[in-house]
C-alpha positions as CSV (number, residue, x, y, z in Angstrom):
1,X,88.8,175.0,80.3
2,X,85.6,177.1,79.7
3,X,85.8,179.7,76.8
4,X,87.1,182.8,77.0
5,X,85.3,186.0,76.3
6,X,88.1,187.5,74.4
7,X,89.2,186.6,70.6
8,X,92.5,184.4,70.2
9,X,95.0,184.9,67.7
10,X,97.8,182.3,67.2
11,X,100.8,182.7,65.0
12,X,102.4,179.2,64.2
13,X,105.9,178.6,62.1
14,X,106.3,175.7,60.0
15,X,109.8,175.2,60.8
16,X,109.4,176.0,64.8
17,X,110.7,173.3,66.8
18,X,110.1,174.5,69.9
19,X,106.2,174.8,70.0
20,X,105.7,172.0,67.2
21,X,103.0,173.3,65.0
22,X,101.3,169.5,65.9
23,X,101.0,171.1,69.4
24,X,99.3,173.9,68.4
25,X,96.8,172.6,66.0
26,X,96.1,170.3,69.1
27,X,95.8,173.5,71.3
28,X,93.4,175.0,68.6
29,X,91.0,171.9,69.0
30,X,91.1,172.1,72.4
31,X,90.7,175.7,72.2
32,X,88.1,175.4,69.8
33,X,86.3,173.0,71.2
34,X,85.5,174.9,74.5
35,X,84.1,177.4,72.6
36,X,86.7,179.5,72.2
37,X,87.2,182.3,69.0
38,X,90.7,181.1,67.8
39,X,92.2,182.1,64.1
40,X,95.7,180.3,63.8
41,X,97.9,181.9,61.0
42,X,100.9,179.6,60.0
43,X,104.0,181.2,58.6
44,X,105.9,178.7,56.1
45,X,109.3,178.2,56.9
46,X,109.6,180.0,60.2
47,X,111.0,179.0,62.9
48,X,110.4,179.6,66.8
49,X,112.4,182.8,66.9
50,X,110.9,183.9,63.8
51,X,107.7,185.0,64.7
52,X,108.1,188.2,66.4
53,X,109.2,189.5,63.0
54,X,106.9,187.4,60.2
55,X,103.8,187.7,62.2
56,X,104.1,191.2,63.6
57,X,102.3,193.0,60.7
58,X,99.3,190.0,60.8
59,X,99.3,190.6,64.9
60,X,99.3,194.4,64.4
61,X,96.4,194.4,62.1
62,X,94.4,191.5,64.1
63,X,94.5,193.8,67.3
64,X,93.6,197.0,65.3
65,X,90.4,195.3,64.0
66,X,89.3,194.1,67.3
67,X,89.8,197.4,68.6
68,X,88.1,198.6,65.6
69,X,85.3,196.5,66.5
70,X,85.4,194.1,64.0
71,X,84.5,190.7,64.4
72,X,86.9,188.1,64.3
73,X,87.6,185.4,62.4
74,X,88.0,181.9,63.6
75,X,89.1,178.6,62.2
76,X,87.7,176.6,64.3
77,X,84.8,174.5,62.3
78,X,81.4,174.5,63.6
């Protein structure tokens, strides 16, 4: 995998078992790790289906900053 120019946002429920949030934290590393910009928002208590409508305001905003120009945040640690 080599990093991608463009910012990554990933929205993660607590309750999901269909993406397991252990799968995704192990995407971030992976993620993070090539060098990628990643910031992963969990939603407590949501489940798979449940993102669409807990994360839409969060994924809204994020893609209004980067339009905006803003820089993103990640979580990856240096």
């Amino acid at each position: 995998h080599a990093a991608t120019p463009a910012p990554i946002f990933l929205a993660q429920g607590t309750a999901d078992e269909v993406v397991v949030p252990a799968a995704t934290r192990a995407l971030v590393q992976r993620l993070c790790h090539a060098g990628d910009t990643v910031e992963l928002r969990s939603y407590r208590g949501a489940g798979h289906f449940d993102i669409p409508e807990v994360a839409s305001a969060d994924m809204i905003g994020w893609t209004g900053d980067r339009l905006a120009g803003r820089r993103p945040r990640s979580t990856c640690q240096p």
